[in-house]
C-alpha positions in Angstrom: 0.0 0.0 0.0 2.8 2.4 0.9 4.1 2.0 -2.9 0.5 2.8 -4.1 0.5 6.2 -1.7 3.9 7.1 -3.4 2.9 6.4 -7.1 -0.4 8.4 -6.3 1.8 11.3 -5.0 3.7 11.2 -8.3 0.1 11.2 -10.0 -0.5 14.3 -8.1 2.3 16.3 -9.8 1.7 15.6 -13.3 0.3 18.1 -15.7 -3.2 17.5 -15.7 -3.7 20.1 -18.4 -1.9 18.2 -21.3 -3.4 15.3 -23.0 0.1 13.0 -22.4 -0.1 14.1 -18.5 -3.5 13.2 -18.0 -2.8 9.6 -19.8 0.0 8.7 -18.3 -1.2 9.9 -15.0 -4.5 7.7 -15.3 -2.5 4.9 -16.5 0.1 5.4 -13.9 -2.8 5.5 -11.2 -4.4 2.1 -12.6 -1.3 0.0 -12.8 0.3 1.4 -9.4 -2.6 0.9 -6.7 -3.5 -2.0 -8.7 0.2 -3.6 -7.0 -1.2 -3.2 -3.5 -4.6 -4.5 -4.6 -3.2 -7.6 -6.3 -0.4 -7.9 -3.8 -3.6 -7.9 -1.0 -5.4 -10.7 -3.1 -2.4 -12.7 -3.3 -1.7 -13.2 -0.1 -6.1 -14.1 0.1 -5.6 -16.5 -2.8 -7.4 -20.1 -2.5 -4.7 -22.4 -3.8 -0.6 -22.4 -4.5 -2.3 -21.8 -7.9 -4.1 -19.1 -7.2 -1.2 -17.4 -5.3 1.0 -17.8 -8.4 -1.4 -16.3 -10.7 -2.0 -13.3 -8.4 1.7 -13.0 -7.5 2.1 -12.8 -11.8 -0.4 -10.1 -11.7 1.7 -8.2 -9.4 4.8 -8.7 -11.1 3.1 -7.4 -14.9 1.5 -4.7 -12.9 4.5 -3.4 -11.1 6.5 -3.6 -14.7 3.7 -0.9 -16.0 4.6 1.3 -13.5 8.5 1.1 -14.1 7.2 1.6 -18.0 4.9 5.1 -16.9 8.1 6.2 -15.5 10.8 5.8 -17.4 8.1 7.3 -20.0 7.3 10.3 -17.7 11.1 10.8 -17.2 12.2 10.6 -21.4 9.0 12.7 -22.0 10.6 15.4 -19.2 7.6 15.7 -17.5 9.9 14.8 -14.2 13.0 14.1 -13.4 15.2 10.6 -13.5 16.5 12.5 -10.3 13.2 12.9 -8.7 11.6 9.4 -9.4 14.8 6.9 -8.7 14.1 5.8 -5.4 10.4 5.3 -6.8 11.6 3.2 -9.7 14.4 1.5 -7.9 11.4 0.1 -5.6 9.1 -1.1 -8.3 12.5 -3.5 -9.1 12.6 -4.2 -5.6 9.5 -5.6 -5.6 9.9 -7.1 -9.0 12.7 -8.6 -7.5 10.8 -10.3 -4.4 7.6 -11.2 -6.3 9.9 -13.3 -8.7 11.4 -15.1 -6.0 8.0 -15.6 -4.5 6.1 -16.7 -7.7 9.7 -19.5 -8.1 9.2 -21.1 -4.7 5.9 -21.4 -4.9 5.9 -23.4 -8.3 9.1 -25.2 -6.4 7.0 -26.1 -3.6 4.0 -27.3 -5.8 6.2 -29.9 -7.4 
């Protein structure tokens, strides 16, 4: 959830006024609380299935956001500077949910 309160504080600072801010806000919106929601199912899921195809979810959301802002950052709407530690946990937890999403499939064999 914390990562979904930051991504929505990035939101907050784009230029709503242009057409590119307001898509790439509402797209960055979507696929950044959508982390926490997914992430929140996950961990409700009703099988090691489940919880794999919830954790993937996760993973291909939390890859969106890294793509809304290294798009943000080449369209110089904000700085590299300004969103690192932002981007450098979206690998983070790219990093973990990979891990996860591998033991679990270990563990179902």
């Amino acid at each position: 959830m914390q990562f979904a309160l930051r991504v929505l504080e990035v939101v907050n600072v784009l230029p709503a006024k242009t057409l590119k801010g307001r898509n790439i806000s509402d797209q960055l919106c979507r696929s950044g609380t959508s982390v926490a929601a997914n992430y929140r199912a996950a961990a409700r899921a009703k099988s090691p299935a489940d919880f794999i195809h919830k954790m993937g979810t996760v993973e291909e959301e939390t890859d969106e956001v890294l793509f809304w802002l290294e798009l943000i950052v080449r369209s110089e709407m904000l700085s590299a500077l300004r969103l690192s530690s932002l981007m450098q946990e979206a690998n983070e937890i790219i990093a973990i949910v990979v891990t996860s999403i591998r033991t679990a499939k270990r563990n179902l064999k």
